[in-house]
N, C-alpha and C positions, 0 to 999 in steps of 0.2 A: 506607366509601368513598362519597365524595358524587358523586362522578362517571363516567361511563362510557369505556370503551375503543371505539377503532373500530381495528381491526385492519386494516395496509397489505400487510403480507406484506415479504417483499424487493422495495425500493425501491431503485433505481438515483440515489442525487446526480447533485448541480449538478456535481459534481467528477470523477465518474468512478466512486466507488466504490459496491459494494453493498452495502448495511445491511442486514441481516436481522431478519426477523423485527420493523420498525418496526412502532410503533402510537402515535396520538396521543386523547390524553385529554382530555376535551370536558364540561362541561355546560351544558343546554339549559335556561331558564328559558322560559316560557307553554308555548301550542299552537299548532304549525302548521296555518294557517287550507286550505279544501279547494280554494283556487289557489293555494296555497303561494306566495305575494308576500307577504306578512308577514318575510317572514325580516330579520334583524341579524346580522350576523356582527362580534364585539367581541375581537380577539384581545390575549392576554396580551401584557406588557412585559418587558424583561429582568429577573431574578430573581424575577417574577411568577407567581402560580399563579391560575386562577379564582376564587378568593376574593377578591382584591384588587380585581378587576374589580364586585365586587358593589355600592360605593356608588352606580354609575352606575345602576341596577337597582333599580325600584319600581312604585308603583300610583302615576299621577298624574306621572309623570317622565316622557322622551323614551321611555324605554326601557323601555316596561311590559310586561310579562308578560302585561297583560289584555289587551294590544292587537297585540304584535309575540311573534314564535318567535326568542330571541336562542340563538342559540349559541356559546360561549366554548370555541375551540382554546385549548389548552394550547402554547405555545410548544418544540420541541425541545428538549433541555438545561436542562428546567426541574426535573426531578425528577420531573414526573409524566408528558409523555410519552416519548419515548425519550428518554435523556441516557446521560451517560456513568458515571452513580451507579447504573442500572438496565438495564444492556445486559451481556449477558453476554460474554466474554474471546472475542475477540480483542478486539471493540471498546469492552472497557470503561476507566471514568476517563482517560487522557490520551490512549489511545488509541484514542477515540470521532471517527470525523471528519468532516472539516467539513460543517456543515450551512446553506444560506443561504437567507434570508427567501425567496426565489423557489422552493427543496426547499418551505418551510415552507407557502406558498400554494398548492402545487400539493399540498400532502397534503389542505392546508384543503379546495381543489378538489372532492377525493374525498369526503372524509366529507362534504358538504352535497349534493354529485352522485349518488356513490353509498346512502349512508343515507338520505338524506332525499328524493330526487328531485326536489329542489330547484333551478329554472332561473333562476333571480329573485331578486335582494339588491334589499330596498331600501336598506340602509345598510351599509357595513361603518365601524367606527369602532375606535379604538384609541390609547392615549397610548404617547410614547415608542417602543419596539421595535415594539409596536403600532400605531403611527402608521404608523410606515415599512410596516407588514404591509397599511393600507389605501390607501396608495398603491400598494404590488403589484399589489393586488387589483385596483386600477383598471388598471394598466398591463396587466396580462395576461390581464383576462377581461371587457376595455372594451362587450362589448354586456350582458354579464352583470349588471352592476355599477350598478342606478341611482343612490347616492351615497354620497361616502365624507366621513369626517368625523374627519382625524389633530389630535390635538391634541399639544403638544409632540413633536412628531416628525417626521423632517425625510424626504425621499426618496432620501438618499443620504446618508453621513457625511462631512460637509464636513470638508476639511483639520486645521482645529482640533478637530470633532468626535475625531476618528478620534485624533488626539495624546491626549485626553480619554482614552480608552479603552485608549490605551496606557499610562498613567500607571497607571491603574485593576490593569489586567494586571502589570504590571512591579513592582507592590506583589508581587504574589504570586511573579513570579521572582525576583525578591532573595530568599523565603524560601529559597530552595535556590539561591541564588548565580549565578542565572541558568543553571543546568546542567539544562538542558531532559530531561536523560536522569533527574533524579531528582524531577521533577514529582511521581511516584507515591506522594511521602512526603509534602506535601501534607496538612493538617489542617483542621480549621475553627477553629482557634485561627489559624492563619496567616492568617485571613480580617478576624483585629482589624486588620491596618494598611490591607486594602484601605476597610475601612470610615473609615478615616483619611481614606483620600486624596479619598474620594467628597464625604466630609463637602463637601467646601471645593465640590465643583460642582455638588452638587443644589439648595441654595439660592442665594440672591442675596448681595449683601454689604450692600443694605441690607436682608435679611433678620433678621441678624447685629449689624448696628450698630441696629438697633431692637429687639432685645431678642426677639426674635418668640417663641422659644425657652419663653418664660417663659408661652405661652398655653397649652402642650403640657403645663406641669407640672413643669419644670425652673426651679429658684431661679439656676444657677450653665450658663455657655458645658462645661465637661471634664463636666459630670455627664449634660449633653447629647448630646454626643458619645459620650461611652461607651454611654450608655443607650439612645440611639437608633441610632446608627450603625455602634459596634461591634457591639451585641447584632444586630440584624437580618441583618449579613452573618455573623456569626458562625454561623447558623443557616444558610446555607449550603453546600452541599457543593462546597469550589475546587475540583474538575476540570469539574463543571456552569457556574461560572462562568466557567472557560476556555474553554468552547465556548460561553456565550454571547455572549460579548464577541468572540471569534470573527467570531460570525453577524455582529454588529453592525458589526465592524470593516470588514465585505465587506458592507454590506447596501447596495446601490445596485439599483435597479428597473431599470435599462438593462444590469446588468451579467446578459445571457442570450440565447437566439438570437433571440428574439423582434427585440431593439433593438440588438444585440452594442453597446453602448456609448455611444450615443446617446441621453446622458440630456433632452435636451432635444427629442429624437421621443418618447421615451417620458413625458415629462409631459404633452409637445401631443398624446397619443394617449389622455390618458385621458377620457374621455364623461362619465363622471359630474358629476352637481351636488356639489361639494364646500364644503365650508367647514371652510377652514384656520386653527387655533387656536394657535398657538406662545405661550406664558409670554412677557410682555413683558420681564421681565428673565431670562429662562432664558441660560445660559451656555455650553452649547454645543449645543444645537437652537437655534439664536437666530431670533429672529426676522426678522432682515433676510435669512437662508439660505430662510426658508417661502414669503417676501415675493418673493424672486425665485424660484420656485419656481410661487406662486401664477399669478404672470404669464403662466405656460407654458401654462398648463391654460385652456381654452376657457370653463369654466364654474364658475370658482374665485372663492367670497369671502375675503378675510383678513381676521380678525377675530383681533386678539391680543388674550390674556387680561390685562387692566391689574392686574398683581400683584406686590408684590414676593416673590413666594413659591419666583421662581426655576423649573426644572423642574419643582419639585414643587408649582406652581399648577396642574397636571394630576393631583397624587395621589390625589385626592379628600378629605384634607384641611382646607381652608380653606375655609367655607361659601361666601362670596363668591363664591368661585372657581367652585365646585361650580354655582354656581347659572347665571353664566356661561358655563358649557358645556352645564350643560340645559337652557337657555332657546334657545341658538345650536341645540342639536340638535332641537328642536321648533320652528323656526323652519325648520331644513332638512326635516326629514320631512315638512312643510305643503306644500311645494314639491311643484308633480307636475314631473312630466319632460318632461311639452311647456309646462314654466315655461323651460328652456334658453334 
């Protein structure tokens, strides 16, 4: 196990209900410096686990070990920390419930408050699910937080988003005929059509009509698809991905008592120096949603990533890309906070 546990106990949801027995799974790359303002906080994506988080993570990168104490939350329902593949009956597999990015930042809260005695972020950063995790983060612990840095990831799932994700979902009700009572039957072979449907929104279409496919190691478009996109969601476990698409479905930074709904008190509430990253052809964190977005926030650059690599100009990837978001994040961490 390469990672560690921080035990919550019984946690009370966004929702109402009590989870027992939560705990969220973390690992830490450097050392926390003896004013603990070093800290990064880099949270996981949908179907992400800390590992995937790692290309961002080096010597001589934004995000060095030798210089910053980064620690990587494991996202709920991800399989490593509470999900519903790992929670023992009543609340396990379908009925694991809902958990939303605002539960998921206020566990984050804990384990950097209470473990580490940690008062000071100078970054939180994160793509996709992630992204949305460090606009939270600003929204809800705005002195805490000196800057955040989402890249394809938007602060709230815009109308089309949220259709996205239904589509996504709805691959996996058709397995069971949309009879919500037999979810429980549920395989990871049922996970090959969701893998279909993603296919078409993670990349671009001029991803596709340029062959891009073919730099990855694919001669042929179905050999693609099966090898990369069935395989990967195939690994899987659908009731984990039904609660994370969940989270996603509900992820809005206003939706809590803090803003009860006011998503645009709660962007013009966050302090931080940001710089906002959306994939210039991403298809449903789009850019033009970051852009108005960006505008809320007091202290926000927009800096899209010129790629046609779709959402996953944030995956790590595409060298280009890659370099583009750690040259922007070493660009932001240079910034002190009386730069505002």
């Amino acid at each position: 196990m390469d990672y560690e546990i921080f035990n919550l106990g019984d946690v009370t949801l966004q929702s109402g209900v009590i989870l027992p027995n939560a705990f969220l799974a973390y690992k830490t790359y450097g050392r926390l410096n003896e004013r603990k303002d070093n800290v990064i906080v880099y949270p996981t994506a949908f179907g992400d686990q800390h590992v995937q988080n790692e290309w961002l993570i080096g010597s001589g990168m934004a995000l060095d070990p030798e210089k910053y104490f980064i620690i990587v939350p494991n996202l709920l329902g991800n399989g490593l920390s509470s999900s519903p593949s790992n929670t023992a009956p009543p609340f396990d597999r379908t009925h694991f419930p809902q958990v939303t990015i605002y539960d998921n930042v206020s566990f984050q809260h804990r384990l950097v408050t209470e473990q580490f005695g940690i008062q000071k972020i100078a970054l939180v950063v994160g793509w996709s699910m992630g992204g949305i995790q460090a606009f939270q983060w600003g929204a809800s612990y705005p002195e805490m937080v000196e800057r955040i840095a989402p890249f394809a990831g938007i602060a709230k799932p815009w109308p089309h988003t949220f259709v996205v994700l239904d589509g996504v979902k709805a691959a996996l009700l058709g397995a069971v005929g949309f009879d919500s009572s037999q979810l429980n039957r549920l395989t990871s072979e049922d996970m090959r059509a969701v893998g279909r449907v993603y296919a078409g929104w993670g990349l671009s279409q001029a991803f596709y009509r340029e062959e891009l496919y073919r730099e990855l190691g694919f001669d042929a478009l179905e050999d693609f698809v099966a090898g990369v996109w069935e395989h990967s969601f195939m690994k899987m476990d659908p009731h984990n991905v039904l609660a994370m698409l969940d989270t996603g479905q509900h992820a809005d930074i206003s939706a809590n008592p803090t803003y009860n709904g006011d998503f645009e008190k709660a962007l013009s509430s966050i302090k931080a120096l940001a710089c906002i990253m959306p994939g210039s052809t991403d298809l449903f964190c789009s850019a033009d949603d970051n852009k108005y977005e960006a505008k809320l926030m007091p202290n926000a650059v927009f800096k899209p990533i010129p790629s046609i690599w779709g959402h996953f100009a944030g995956r790590g990837i595409n060298t280009a890309d890659n370099l583009f978001i750690d040259d922007n994040l070493k660009r932001l961490l240079a910034l002190g906070t009386h730069d505002k």
